[in-house]
N, CA and C of each residue as an Amber inpcrd file, in Angstrom:
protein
   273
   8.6060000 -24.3500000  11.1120000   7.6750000 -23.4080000  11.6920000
   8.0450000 -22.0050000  11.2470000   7.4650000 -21.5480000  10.4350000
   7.6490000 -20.4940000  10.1850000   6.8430000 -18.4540000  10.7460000
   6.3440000 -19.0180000  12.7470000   6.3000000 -18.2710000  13.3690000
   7.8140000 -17.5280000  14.0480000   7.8560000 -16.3410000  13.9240000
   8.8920000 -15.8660000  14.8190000   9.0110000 -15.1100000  15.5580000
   9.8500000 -15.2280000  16.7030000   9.3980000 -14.8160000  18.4570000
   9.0350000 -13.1770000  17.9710000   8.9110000 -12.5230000  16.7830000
   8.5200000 -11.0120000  17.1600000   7.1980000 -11.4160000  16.7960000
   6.9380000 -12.0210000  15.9890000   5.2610000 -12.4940000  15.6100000
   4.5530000 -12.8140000  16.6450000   4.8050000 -13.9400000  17.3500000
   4.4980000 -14.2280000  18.5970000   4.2230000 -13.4990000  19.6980000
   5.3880000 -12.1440000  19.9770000   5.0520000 -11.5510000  21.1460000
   4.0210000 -10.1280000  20.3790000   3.8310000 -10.0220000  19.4290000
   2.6550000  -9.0090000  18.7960000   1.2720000  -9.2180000  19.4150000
   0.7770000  -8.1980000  19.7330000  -0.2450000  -7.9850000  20.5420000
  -1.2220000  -8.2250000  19.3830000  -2.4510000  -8.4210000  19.3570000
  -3.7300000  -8.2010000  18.7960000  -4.3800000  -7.5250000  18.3590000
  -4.4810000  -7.2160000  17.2310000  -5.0290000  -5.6370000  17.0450000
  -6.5460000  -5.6640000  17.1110000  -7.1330000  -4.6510000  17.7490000
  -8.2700000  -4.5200000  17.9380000  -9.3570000  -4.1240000  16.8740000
  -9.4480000  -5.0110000  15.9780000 -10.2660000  -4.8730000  14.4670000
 -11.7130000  -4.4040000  14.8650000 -12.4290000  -4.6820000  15.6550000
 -13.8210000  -3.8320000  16.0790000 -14.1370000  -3.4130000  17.0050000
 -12.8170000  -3.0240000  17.5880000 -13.0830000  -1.7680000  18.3500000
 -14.0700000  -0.4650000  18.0470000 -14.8190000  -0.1900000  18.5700000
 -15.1470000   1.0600000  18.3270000 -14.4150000   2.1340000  18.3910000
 -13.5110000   2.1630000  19.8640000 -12.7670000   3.5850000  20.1240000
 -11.8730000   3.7260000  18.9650000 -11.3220000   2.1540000  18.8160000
 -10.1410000   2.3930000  17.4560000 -10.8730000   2.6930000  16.2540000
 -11.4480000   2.5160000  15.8440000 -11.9020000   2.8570000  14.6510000
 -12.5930000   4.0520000  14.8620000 -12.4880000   5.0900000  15.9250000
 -13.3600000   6.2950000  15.9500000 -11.8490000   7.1060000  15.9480000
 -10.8980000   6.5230000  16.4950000  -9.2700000   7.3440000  16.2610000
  -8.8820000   7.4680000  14.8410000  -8.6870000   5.8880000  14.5050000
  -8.4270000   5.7820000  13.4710000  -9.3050000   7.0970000  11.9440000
 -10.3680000   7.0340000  11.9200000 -11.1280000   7.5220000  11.2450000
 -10.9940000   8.9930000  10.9550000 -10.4660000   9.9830000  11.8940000
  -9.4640000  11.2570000  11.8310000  -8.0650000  10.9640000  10.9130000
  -7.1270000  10.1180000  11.2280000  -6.3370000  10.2530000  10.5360000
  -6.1740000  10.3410000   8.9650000  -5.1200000  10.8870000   8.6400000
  -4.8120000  10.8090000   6.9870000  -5.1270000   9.2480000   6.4030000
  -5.4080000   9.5010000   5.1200000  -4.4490000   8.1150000   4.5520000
  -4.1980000   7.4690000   4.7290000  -2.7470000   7.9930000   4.6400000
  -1.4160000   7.4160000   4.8010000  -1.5430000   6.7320000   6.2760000
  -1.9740000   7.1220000   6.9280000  -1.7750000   6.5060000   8.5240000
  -2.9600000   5.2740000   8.7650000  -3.9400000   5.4210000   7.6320000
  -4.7710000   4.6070000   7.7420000  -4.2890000   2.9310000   6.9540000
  -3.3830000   3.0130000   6.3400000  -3.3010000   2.3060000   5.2380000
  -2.1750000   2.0620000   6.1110000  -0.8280000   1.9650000   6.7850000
  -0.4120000   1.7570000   7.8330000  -0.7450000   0.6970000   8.7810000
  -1.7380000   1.2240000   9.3870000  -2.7590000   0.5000000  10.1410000
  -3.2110000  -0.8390000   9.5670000  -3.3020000  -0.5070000   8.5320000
  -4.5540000  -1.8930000   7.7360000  -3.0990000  -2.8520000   7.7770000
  -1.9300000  -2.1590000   7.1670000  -0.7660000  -3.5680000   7.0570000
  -0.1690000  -4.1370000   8.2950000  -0.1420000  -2.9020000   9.1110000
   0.0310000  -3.6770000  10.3880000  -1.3210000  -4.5970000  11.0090000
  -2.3790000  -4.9040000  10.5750000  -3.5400000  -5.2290000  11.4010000
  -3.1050000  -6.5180000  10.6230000  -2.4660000  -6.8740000   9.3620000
  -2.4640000  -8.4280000   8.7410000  -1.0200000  -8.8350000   8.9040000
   0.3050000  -8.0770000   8.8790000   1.1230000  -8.3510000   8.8990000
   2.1600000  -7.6890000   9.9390000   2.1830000  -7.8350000  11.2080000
   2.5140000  -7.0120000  12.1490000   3.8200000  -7.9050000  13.1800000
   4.5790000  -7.8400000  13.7230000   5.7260000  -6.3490000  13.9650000
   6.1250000  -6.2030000  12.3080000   6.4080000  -5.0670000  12.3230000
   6.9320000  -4.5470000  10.5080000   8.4580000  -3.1220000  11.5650000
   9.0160000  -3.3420000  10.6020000  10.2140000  -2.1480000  10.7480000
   9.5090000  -0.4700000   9.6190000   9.9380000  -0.0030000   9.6380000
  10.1380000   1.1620000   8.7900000   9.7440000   0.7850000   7.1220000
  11.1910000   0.2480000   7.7210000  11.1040000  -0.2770000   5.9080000
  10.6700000  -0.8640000   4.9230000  10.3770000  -2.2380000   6.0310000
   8.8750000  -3.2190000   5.5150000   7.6380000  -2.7720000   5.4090000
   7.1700000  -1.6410000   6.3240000   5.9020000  -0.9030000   6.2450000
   6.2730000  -0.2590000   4.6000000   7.1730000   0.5110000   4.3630000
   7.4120000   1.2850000   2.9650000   6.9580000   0.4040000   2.0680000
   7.8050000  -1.4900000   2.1000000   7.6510000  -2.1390000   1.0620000
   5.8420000  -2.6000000   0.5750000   5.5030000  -2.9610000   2.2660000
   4.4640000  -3.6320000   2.1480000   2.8470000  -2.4640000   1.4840000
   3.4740000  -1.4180000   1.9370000   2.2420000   0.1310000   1.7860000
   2.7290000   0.4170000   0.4190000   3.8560000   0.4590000  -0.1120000
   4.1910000   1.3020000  -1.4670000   4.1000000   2.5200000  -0.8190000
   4.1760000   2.9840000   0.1610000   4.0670000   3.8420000   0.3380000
   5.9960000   5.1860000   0.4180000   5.7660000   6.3850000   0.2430000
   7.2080000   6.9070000   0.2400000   8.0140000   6.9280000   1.7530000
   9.4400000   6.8640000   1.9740000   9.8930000   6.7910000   3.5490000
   9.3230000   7.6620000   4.1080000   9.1170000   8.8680000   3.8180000
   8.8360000  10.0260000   4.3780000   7.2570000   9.9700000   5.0670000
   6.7730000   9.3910000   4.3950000   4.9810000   9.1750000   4.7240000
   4.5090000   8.4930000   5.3410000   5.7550000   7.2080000   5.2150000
   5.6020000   6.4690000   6.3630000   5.9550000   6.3700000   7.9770000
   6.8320000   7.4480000   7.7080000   7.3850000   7.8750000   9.0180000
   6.0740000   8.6490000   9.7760000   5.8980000   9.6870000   8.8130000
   5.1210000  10.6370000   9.0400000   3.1770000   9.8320000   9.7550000
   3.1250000   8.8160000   8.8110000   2.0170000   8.0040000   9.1840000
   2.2850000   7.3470000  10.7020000   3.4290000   7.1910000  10.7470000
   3.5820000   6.1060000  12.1140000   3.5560000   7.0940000  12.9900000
   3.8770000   8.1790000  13.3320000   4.0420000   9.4780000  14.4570000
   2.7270000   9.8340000  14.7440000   1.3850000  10.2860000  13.8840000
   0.3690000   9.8440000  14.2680000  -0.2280000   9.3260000  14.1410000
  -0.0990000   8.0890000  14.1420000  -0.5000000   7.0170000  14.5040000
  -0.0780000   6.3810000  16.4830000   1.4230000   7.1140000  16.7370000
   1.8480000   7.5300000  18.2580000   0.9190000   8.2510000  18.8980000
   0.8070000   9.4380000  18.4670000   0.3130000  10.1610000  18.7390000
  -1.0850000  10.1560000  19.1840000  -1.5980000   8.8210000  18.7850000
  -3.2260000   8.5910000  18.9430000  -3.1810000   7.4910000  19.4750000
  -2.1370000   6.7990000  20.0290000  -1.9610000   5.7280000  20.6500000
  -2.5150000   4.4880000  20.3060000  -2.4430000   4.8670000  18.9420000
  -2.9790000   3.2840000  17.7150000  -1.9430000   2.3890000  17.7500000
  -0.5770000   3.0700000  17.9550000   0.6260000   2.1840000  17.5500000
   2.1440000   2.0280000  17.9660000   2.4130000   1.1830000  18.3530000
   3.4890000   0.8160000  19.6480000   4.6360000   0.2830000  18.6560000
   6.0340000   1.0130000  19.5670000   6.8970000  -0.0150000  19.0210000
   8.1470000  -0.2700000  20.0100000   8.7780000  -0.9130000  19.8620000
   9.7810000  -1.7550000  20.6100000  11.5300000  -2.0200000  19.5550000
  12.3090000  -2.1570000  20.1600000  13.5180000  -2.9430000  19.4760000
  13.4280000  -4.4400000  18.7020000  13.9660000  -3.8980000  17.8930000
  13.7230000  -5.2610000  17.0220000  14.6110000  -6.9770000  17.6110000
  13.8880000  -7.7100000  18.0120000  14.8160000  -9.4440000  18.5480000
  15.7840000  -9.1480000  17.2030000  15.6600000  -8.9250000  15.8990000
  16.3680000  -9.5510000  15.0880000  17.6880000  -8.5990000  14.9800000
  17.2530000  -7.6230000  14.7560000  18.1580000  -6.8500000  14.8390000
  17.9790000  -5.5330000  15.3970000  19.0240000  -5.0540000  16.4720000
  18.4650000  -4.0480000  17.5400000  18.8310000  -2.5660000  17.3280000
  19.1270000  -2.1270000  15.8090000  19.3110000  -1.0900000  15.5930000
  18.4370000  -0.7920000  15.3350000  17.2130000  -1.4020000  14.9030000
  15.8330000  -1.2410000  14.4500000  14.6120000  -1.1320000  15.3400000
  13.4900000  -0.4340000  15.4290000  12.8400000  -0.7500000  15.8540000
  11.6640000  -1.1600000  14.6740000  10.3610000  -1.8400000  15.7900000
   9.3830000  -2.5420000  14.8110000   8.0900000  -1.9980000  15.1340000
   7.1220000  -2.3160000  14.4550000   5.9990000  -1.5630000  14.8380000
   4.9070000  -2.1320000  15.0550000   3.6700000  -2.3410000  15.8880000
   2.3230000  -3.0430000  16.2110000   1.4190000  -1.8770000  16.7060000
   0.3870000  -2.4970000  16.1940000  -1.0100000  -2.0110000  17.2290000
  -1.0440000  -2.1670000  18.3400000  -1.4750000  -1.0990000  18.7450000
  -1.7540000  -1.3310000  20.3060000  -2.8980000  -1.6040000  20.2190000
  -3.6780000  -2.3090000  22.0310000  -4.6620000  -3.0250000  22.0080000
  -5.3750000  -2.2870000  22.5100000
């Protein structure tokens, strides 16, 4: 089985939402493209967002803060490893 308990406890992202996609639609880019990898491949760390976006550390940081900031996107301590945190949509 290749589900794992952070996959599992990931919330749902709200793909036709209206409100979300009326938040979403202000942001940069970078925060949008974020979004899209977390909406297919979600909890992601930092770093996996970098790998999975191509995107630079810096942008991705910068993407995930507002993306907080607009309350698109939640994160928690990582099960796997707890120096990390991971990142999801909120619902």
């Amino acid at each position: 089985m290749s589900t794992t308990a952070e996959e599992a406890a990931s919330p749902d992202p709200p793909h036709s939402n209206a409100e979300y996609r009326d938040r979403l639609r202000e942001l940069p880019p970078s925060a949008k493209l974020v979004a899209k990898v977390l909406e297919s491949d979600a909890p992601l760390s930092q770093g996996q967002l970098v790998e999975e976006s191509l995107l630079p550390d810096r942008t991705v940081r910068y993407a995930l803060n507002r993306l907080e900031e607009v309350g698109l996107v939640d994160s928690r301590y990582s099960f796997k490893d707890a120096r990390k945190h991971v990142y999801f949509l909120t619902r």
